[in-house]
VOGU-3710 file (C-alpha; in Angstrom, 3 decimals, decimal comma):
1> xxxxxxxxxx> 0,000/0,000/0,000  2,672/2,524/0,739  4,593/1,649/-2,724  1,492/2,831/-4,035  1,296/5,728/-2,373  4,902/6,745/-2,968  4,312/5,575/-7,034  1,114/7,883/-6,642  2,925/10,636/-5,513  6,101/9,914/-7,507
11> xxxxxxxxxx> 3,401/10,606/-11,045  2,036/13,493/-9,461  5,277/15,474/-8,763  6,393/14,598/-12,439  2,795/15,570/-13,836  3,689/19,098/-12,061  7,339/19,270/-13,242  6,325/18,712/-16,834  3,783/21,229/-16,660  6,021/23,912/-15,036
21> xxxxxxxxxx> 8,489/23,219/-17,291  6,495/23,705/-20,010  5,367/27,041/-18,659  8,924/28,282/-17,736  9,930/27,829/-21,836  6,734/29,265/-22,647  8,155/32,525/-20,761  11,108/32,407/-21,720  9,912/32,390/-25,565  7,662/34,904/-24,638
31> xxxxxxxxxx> 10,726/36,614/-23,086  12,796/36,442/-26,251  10,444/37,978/-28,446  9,844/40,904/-26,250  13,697/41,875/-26,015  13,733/41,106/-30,329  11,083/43,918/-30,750  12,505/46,326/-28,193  15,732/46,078/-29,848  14,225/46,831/-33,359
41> xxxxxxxxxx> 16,107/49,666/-34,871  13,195/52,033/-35,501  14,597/55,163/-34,540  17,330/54,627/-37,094  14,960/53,815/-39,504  12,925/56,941/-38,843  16,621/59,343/-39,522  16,327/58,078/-43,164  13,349/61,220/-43,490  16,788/63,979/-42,550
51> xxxxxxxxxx> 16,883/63,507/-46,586  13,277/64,986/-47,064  12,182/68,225/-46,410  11,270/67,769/-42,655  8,044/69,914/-42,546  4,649/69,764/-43,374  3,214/66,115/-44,113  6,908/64,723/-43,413  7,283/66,404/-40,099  3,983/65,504/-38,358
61> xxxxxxxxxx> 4,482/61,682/-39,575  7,789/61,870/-37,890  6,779/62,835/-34,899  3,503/60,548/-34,602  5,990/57,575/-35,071  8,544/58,788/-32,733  5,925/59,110/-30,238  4,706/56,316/-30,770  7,379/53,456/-30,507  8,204/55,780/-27,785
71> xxxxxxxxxx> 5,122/54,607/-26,121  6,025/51,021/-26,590  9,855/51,384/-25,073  9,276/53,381/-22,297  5,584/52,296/-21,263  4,588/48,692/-23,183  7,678/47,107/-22,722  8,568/47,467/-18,880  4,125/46,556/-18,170  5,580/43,228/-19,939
81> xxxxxxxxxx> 8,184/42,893/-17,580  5,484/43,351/-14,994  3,537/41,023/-16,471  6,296/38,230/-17,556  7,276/38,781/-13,437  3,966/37,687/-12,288  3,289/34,863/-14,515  7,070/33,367/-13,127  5,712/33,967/-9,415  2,132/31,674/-10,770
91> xxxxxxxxxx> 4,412/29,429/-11,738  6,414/29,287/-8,444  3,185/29,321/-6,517  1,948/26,214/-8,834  -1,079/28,301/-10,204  -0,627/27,174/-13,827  -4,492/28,296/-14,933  -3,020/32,075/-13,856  0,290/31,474/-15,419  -1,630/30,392/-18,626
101> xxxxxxxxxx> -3,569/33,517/-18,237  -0,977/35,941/-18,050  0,818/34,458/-21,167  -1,670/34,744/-23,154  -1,836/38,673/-22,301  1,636/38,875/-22,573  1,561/37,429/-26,242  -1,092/39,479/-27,088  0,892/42,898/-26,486  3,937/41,558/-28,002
111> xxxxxxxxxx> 1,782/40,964/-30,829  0,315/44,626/-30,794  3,613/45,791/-30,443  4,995/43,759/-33,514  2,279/45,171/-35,195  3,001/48,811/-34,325  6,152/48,139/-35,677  5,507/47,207/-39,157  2,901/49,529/-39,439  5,119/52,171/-38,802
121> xxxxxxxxxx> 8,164/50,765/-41,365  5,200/50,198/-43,962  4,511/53,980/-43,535  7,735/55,163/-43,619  8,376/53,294/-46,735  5,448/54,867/-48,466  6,312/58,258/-47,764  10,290/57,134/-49,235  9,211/55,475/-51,628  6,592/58,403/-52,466
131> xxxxxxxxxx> 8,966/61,161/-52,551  11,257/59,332/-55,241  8,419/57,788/-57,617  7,441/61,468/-57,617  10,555/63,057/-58,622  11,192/59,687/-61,065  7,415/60,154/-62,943  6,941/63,969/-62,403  10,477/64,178/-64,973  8,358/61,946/-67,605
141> xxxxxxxxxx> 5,548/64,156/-67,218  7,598/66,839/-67,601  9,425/66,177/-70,502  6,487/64,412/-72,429  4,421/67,922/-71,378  7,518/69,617/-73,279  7,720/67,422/-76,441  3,803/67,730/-76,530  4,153/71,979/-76,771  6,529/71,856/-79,146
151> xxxxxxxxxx> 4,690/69,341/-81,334  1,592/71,554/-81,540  3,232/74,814/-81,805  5,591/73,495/-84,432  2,696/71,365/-86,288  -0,170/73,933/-85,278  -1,740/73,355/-89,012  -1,757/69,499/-88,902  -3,797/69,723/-85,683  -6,752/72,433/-87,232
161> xxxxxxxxxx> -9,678/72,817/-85,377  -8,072/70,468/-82,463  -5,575/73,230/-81,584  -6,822/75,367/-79,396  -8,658/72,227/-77,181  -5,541/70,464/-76,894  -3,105/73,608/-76,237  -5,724/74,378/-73,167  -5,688/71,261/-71,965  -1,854/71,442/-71,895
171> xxxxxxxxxx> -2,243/74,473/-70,106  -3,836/72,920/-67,025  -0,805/71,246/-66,200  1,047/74,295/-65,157  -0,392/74,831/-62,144  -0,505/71,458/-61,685  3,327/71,161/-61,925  3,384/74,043/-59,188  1,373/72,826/-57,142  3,500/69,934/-56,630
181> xxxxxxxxxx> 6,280/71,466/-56,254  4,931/73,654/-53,822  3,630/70,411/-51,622  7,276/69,094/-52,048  8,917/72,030/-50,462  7,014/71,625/-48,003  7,464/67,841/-47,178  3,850/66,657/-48,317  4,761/64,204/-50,357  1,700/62,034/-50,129
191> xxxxxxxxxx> -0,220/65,045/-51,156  1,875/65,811/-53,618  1,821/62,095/-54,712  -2,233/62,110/-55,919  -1,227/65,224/-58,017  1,230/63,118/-60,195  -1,000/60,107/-60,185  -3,431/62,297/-61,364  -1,098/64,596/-64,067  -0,262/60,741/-65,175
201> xxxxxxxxxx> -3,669/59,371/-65,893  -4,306/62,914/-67,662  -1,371/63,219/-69,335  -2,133/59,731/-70,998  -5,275/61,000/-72,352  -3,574/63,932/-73,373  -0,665/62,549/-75,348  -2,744/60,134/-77,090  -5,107/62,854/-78,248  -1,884/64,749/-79,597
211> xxxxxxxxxx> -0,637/61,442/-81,030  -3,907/60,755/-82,649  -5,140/64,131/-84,068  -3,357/64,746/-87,213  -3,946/61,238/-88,352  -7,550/61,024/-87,763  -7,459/65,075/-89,260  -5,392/63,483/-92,291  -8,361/60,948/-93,095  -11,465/63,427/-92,526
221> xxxxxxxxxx> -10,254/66,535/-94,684  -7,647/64,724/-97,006  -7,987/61,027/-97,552  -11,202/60,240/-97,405  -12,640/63,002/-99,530  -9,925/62,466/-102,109  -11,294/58,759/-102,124  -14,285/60,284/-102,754  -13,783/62,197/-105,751  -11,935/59,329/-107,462
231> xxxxxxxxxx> -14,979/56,919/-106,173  -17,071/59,937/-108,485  -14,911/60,374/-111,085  -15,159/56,179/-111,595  -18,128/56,692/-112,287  -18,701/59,771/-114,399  -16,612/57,064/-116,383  -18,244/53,944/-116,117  -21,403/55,920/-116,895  -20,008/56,797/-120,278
241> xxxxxxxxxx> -19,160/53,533/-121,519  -23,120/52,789/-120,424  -22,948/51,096/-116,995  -26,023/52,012/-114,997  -25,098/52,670/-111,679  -28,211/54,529/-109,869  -29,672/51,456/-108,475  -26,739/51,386/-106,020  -27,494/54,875/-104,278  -23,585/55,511/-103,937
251> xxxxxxxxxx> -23,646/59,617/-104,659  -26,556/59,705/-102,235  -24,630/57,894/-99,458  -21,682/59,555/-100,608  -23,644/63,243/-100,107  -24,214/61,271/-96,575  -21,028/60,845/-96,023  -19,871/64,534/-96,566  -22,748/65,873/-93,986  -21,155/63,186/-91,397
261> xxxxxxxxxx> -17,894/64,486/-92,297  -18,540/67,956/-91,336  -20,107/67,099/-87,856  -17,015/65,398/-87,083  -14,928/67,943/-87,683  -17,072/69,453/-84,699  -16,278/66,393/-82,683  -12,700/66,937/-83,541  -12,795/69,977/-82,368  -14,427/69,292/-79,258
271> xxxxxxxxxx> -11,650/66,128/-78,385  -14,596/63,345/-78,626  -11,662/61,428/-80,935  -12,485/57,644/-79,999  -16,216/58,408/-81,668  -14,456/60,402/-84,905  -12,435/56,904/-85,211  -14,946/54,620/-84,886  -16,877/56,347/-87,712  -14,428/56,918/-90,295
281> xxxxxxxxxx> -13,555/53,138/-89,884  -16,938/52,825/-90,925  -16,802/55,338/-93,801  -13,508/53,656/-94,775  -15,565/50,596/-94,900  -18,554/51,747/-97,116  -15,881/53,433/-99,542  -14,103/49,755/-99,418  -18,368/48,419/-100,155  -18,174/51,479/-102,808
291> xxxxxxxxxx> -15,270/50,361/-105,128  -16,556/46,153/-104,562  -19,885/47,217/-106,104  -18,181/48,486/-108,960  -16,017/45,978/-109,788  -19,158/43,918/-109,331  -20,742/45,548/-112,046  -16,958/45,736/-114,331  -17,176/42,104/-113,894  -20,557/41,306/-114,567
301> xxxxxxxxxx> -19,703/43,125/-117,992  -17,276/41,058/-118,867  -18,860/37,626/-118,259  -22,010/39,002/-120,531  -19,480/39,675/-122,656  -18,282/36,044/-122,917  -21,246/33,735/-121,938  -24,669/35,671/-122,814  -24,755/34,731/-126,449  -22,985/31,358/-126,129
311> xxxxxxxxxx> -25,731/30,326/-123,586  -28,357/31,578/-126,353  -26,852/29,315/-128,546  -26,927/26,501/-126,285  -30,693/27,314/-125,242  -31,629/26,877/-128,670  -29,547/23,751/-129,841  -31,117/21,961/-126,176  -34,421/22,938/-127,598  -33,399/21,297/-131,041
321> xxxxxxxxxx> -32,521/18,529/-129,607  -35,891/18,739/-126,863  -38,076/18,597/-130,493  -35,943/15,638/-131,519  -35,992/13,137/-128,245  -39,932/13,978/-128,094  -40,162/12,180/-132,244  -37,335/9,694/-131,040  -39,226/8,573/-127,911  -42,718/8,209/-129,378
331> xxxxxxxxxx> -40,769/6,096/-132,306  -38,991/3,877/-129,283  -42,176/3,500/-127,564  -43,643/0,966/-130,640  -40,548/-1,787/-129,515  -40,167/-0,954/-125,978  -41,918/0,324/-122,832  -41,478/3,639/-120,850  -43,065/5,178/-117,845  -45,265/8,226/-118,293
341> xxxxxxxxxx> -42,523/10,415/-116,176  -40,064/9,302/-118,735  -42,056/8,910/-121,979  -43,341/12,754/-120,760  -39,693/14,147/-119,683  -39,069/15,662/-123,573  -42,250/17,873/-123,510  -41,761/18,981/-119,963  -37,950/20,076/-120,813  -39,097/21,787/-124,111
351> xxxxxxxxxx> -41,922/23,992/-122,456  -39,593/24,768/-119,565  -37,149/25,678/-121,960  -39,411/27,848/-124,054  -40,188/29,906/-120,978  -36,271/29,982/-120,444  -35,913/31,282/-123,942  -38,487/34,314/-123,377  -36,826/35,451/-120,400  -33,630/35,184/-121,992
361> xxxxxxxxxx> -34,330/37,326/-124,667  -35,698/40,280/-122,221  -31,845/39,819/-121,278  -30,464/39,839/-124,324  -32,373/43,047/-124,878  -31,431/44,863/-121,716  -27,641/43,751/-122,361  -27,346/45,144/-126,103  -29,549/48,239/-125,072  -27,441/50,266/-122,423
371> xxxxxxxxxx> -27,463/51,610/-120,023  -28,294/48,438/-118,392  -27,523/47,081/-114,914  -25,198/44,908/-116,110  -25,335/43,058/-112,590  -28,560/42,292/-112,064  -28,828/41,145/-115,812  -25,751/38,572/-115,142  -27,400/37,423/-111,735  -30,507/36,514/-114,022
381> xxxxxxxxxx> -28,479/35,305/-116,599  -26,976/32,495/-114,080  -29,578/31,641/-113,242  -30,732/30,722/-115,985  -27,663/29,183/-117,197  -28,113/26,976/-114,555  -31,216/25,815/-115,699  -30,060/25,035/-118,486  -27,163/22,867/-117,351  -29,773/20,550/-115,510
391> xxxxxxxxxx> -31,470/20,299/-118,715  -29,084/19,211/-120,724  -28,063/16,710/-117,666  -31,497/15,184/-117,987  -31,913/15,436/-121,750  -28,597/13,757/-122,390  -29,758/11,330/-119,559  -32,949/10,369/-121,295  -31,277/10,036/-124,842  -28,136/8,046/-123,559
401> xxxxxxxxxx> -30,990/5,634/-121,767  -32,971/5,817/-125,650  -29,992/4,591/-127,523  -28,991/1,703/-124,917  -32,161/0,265/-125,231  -31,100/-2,128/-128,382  -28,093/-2,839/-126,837  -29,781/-4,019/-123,616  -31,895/-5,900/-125,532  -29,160/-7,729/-126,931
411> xxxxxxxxxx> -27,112/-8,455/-124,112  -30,142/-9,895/-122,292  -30,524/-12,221/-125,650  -26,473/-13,017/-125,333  -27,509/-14,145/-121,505  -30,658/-16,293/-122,096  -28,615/-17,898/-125,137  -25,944/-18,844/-122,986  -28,253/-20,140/-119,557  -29,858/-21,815/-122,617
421> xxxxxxxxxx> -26,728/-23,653/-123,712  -25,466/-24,148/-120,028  -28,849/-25,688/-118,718  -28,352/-27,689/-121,701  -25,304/-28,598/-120,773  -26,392/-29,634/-116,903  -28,484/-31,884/-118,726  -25,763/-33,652/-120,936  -23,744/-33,957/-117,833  -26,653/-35,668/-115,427
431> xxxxxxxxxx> -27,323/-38,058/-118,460  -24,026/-39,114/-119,346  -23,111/-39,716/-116,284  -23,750/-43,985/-114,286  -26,108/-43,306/-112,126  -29,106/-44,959/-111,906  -30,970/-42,184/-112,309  -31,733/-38,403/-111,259  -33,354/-37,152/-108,076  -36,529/-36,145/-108,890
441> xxxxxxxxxx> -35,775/-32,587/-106,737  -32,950/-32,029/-109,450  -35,306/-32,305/-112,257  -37,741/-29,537/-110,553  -35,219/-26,974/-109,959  -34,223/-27,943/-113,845  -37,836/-26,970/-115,423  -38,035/-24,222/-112,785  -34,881/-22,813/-114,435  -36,159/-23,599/-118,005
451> xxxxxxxxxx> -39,397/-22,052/-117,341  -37,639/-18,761/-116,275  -35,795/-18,342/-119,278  -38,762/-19,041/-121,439  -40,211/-16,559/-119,481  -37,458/-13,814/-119,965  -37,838/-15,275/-124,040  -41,210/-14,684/-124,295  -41,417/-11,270/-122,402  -38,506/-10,389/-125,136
461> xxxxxxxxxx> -40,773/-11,120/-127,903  -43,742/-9,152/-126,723  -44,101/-5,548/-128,368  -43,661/-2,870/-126,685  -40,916/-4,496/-124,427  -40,730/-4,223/-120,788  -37,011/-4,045/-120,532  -36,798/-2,968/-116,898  -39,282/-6,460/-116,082  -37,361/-8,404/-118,949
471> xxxxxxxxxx> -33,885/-7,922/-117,385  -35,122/-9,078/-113,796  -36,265/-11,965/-115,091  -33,199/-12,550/-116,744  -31,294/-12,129/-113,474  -33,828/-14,521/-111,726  -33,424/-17,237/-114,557  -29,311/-16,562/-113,841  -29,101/-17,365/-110,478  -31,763/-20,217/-111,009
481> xxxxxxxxxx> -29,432/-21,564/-113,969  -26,196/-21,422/-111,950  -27,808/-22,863/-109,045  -28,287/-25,822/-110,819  -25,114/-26,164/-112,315  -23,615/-26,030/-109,021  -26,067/-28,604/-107,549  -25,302/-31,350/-110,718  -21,664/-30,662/-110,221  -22,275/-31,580/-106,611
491> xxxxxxxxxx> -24,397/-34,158/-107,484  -22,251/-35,957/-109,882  -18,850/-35,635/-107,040  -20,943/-37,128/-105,086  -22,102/-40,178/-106,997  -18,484/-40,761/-108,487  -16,913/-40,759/-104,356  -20,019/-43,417/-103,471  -19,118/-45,758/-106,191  -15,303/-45,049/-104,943
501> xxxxxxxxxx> -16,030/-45,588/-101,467  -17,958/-48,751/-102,013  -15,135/-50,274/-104,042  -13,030/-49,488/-101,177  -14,704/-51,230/-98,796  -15,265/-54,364/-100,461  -12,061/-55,441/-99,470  -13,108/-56,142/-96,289  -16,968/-57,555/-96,874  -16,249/-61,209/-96,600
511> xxxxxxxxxx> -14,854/-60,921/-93,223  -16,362/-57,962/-91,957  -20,735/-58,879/-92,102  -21,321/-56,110/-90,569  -19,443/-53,848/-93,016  -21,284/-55,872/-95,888  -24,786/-55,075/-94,952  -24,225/-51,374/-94,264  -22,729/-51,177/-97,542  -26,060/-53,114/-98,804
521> xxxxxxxxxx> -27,838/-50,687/-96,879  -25,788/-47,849/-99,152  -26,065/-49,421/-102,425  -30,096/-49,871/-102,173  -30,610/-46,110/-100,609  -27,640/-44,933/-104,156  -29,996/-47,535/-106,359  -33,464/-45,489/-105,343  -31,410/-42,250/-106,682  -31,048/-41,027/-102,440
531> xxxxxxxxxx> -27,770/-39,972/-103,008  -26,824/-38,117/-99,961  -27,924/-41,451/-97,886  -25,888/-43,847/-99,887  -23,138/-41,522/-99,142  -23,501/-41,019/-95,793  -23,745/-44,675/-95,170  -20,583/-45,632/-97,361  -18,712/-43,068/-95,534  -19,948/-44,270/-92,110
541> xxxxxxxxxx> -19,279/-47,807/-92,325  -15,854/-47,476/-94,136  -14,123/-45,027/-91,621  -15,686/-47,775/-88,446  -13,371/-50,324/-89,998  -10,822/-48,056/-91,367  -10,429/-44,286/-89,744  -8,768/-42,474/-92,505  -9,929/-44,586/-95,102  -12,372/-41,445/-96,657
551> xxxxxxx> -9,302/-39,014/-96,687  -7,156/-41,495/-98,286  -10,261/-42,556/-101,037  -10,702/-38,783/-101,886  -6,501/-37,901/-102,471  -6,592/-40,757/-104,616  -9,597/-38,893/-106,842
//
């Protein structure tokens, strides 16, 4: 019992040892930071503003900041020593929830005080850093206010109506520059800073105005109206040689286009410059839409020129040759048979093609009777040349199927000749051949396959002829025909391997009685023409006394 006790107490004063250890390093962490922010070199950091004008903006910053880590030396710091004091007598005293209390308000200040601290350096940089962007960006300013002047005044013309905006807007900047170097004298350099950010953003504008002007003044009083007169003179020219040219409205848009003109030379004037760009863009554009029309209608010319009376022509030879397939089809339709849609197709194409012919003459008129919209005439003029094209594609389409008529005829008579001659042939074969006789399922498929090409014979004889029915029943009496032939071929490989097989196995009938009457059994079933039986008996009873024997027989063929 007292070895427990003694174990009992023995974990109890290490429980407390841990825990006051772990409190003493907590202070003397705690302890550490303290002395690292008390030694920060802040007043050395605040000597760095001797270089600035020490007044004004400068001067009261330098002051709150020395008062202020002031504060935290002389009153923050030693109420932490206080404080770190009484958290080492908790600990002493074995009042660890106090302790744990005390560090925690310790860390807190240290943290308020690290705080102060970079606050302060963040300031200081700012103002440091504020006094030399200054000086760096109020010397661009400067100089880029200076090249500006000089551009104007030396340039004044280029810049017309734009001159006196832009020369008063430069003016604002004097003051501006004063200004700042007022607040610099007199250490308000923050101040002084949202002067240049603001001479920067409005010196930007600025500058690109000047850089922009004389182009965009180049365009409205000298490009574009030159473009202009030559887009009118084009014209006056093409109008002489009889181009028609009022159904485009270009001198009315162009008249358009000079009003607009004038009111931006008003916007020019009053510095709106991103709308006086936007709409010439679009006036370059319409003057790019101007000159494409033109050469549209240049163009159009010229194809007239080449294809208007050579598609005349051609209407009038398709219609020749309409007239002609219309007497050639009603003189094919005594021998041979054609729908209504095709027997039709020549009249249809000739009456569409009349129609054709009196709108192309209203367009043969308009083209040799200028001035004439030479455009709109060649737009028409496709279109009907297309029209023509599929015309011709089904007139040549109906006459090529016209002439190949015969020759179809023929080659279906070639084909029945020769299923003819090879049905004739499957014959000779089946009764030349030793068998007993034929299967009486061979000779059905045999007249079936007669009958169809009497059929296809007979349908070739009738008047008008059907060719579109003769040739499928052509193809049906061809694949009935070679059907055949393929079954009499197999027939007659099979017969010749039974008789084979059963002179094979003879050999071994006088000893083998059971061999002897299946063979019996094959040579009755191959005697009542069941030729498949005989063979699969024969086959059967050869390989039981003899595996191999069938592979052997059939090498030996």
């Amino acid at each position: 019992m007292i070895v427990l006790i003694i174990v009992f107490l023995f974990a109890i004063a290490m429980v407390i040892y841990l825990i006051r250890k772990k409190h003493i390093n907590e202070i003397l962490l705690l302890e550490d930071e303290k002395l690292q922010i008390q030694h920060q070199p802040i007043f050395e950091e605040l000597t760095k503003l001797k270089r600035l004008n020490m007044t004004g903006e400068t001067e009261e910053k330098f002051e709150r900041w020395r008062e202020e880590w002031t504060e935290v030396i002389d009153v923050v710091m030693p109420q932490i020593d206080t404080m770190l004091f009484d958290a080492e007598d908790a600990i002493d005293r074995l009042k660890f929830k106090k302790a744990s209390a005390i560090e925690r308000e310790i860390f807190e200040e240290i943290q308020k005080c690290d705080q102060k601290h970079k606050q302060i350096l963040e300031e200081l940089d700012e103002l440091m850093g504020s006094e030399e962007k200054n000086r760096f960006e109020m010397e661009a300013i400067q100089e880029n206010y200076r090249i500006a002047r000089q551009t104007i005044l030396a340039k004044q013309f280029d810049f017309g109506q734009a001159f006196e905006p832009l020369e008063k807007k430069l003016e604002t900047f004097t003051p501006q520059f004063e200004e700042y170097e007022k607040l610099t004298e007199q250490g308000n350099y923050l101040t002084a800073r949202e002067i240049v950010l603001h001479l920067t953003q409005e010196s930007e504008e600025v500058f690109k105005l000047i850089d922009q002007t004389p182009t965009l003044l180049s365009k409205l009083n000298k490009t574009i109206p030159a473009t202009m007169k030559d887009l009118r003179n084009g014209m006056r020219d093409m109008e002489e040689q009889q181009y028609h040219l009022i159904h485009l409205g270009i001198e009315e848009q162009l008249e358009q286009i000079e009003v607009q003109l004038k009111e931006l030379g008003l916007e020019v004037k009053e510095l709106n410059l991103q709308v006086v760009e936007e709409q010439l863009l679009q006036v370059e554009n319409q003057m790019e839409q101007f000159y494409d029309l033109l050469e549209q209608e240049v163009r159009a010319k010229g194809n007239l020129q080449k294809e208007i009376e050579d598609g005349y022509d051609r209407l009038n030879h398709l219609m020749h040759d309409a007239n002609s397939a219309i007497a050639e089809a009603e003189a094919v339709q005594r021998s041979y048979q054609l729908s209504v849609q095709e027997a039709a197709l020549p009249e249809k194409l000739l009456r569409a093609l009349q129609e054709y012919r009196i709108r192309y003459e209203d367009l043969l008129h308009q083209y040799n009777h200028p001035p004439t919209t030479y455009s709109v005439v060649w737009e028409e003029v496709e279109k009907v040349l297309l029209h023509i094209d599929q015309s011709e594609e089904e007139l040549e389409s109906f006459t090529s199927k016209i002439k190949n008529l015969r020759t179809d005829e023929n080659r279906v008579r070639e084909q029945l000749d020769r299923l003819t001659k090879q049905m004739q042939e499957s014959d000779r074969l089946l009764h030349r051949s030793n068998m007993p006789g034929i299967p009486s399922d061979i000779n059905t498929r045999m007249e079936e396959a007669e009958e169809k090409i009497y059929i296809a014979y007979e349908s070739l004889n009738e008047a008008p002829i059907d060719m579109e029915s003769v040739e499928l029943q052509a193809q049906e009496a061809e694949t009935a025909t070679n059907d055949i032939a393929e079954e009499v071929e197999q027939l007659l490989a099979n017969v010749h391997l039974i008789e084979e097989i059963i002179q094979y196995g003879n050999r071994y009938r006088l000893n083998d009685s059971q061999l002897d009457e299946r063979l019996k059994i094959a040579e009755r079933a191959f005697m009542d023409y069941r030729y498949t039986k005989a063979l699969e008996e024969a086959m059967a009873a050869v390989e039981e006394v003899e595996p191999g024997a069938l592979e052997k027989i059939k090498q030996s063929l």
